[in-house]
N, C-alpha and C positions, 0 to 999 in steps of 0.2 A: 947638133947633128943627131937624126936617130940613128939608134940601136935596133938591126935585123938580126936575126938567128946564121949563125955561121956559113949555112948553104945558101942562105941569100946574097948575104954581102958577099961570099965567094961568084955567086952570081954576077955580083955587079962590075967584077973584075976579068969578069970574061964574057960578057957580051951585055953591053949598057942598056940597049933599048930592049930587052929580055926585063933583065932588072928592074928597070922604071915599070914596067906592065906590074910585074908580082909586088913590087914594090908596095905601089897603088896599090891593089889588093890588099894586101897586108895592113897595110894602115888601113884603109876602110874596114876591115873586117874584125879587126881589134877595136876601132874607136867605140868611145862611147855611143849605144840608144837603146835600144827597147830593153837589150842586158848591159848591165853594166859589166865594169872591163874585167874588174875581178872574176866575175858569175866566169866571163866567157874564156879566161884562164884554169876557171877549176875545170869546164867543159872542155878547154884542148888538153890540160892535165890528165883527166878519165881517159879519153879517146890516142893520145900518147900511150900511155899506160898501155890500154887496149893493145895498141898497134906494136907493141912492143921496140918502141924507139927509146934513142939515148938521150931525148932531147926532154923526157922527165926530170933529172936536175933541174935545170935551165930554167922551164916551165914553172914547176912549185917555188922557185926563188923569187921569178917576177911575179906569182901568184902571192907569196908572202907581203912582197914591194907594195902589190895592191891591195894589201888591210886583210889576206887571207891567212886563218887562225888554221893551227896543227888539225884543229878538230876539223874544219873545213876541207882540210887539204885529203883528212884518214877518209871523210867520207866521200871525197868526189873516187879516190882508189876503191874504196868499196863498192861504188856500183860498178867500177872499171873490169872490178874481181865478177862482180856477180854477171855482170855480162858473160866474158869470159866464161865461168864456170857452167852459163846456162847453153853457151854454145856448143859444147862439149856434150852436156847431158840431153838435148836437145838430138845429136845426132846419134849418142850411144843408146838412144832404147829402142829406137829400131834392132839393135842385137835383141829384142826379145818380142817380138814381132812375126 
């Protein structure tokens, strides 16, 4: 049986034909092609991160499960951070404008 992220499978318990749609998604969107599956864990790891979700654990553990090294994992937060940080500085120099 697969393993969904909590809000999914809670999904599938309160309305099945919801479920099987994101479902499908989901598994498509994780499978392997043009990235591999790791690549596209450290990419939902950043963009977590980014978005400021709890579902960071979760993420970097299955991204470890997928052959993903500490240094892999520091640098996909790094661009996570430097986005972040450019979004910020981005809207603060208009104060000086």
């Amino acid at each position: 049986m697969k393993h969904y992220p909590p809000f999914i499978e809670k999904l599938g318990k309160v309305d099945s034909e919801f479920f099987q749609m994101v479902s499908a998604q989901h598994d498509k969107v994780l499978a392997p092609g043009a990235i591999d599956v790791k690549t596209k864990f450290l990419i939902l790891l950043a963009l977590d991160a980014y978005a400021g979700s709890s579902g960071v654990k979760g993420i970097s553990d299955v991204a470890r499960k997928m052959g993903a090294t500490e240094a892999e994992i520091a640098e996909s937060l790094r661009i996570a951070y430097h986005l972040a940080g450019n979004r910020v500085l981005h809207c603060a120099v208009n104060a000086f404008e």
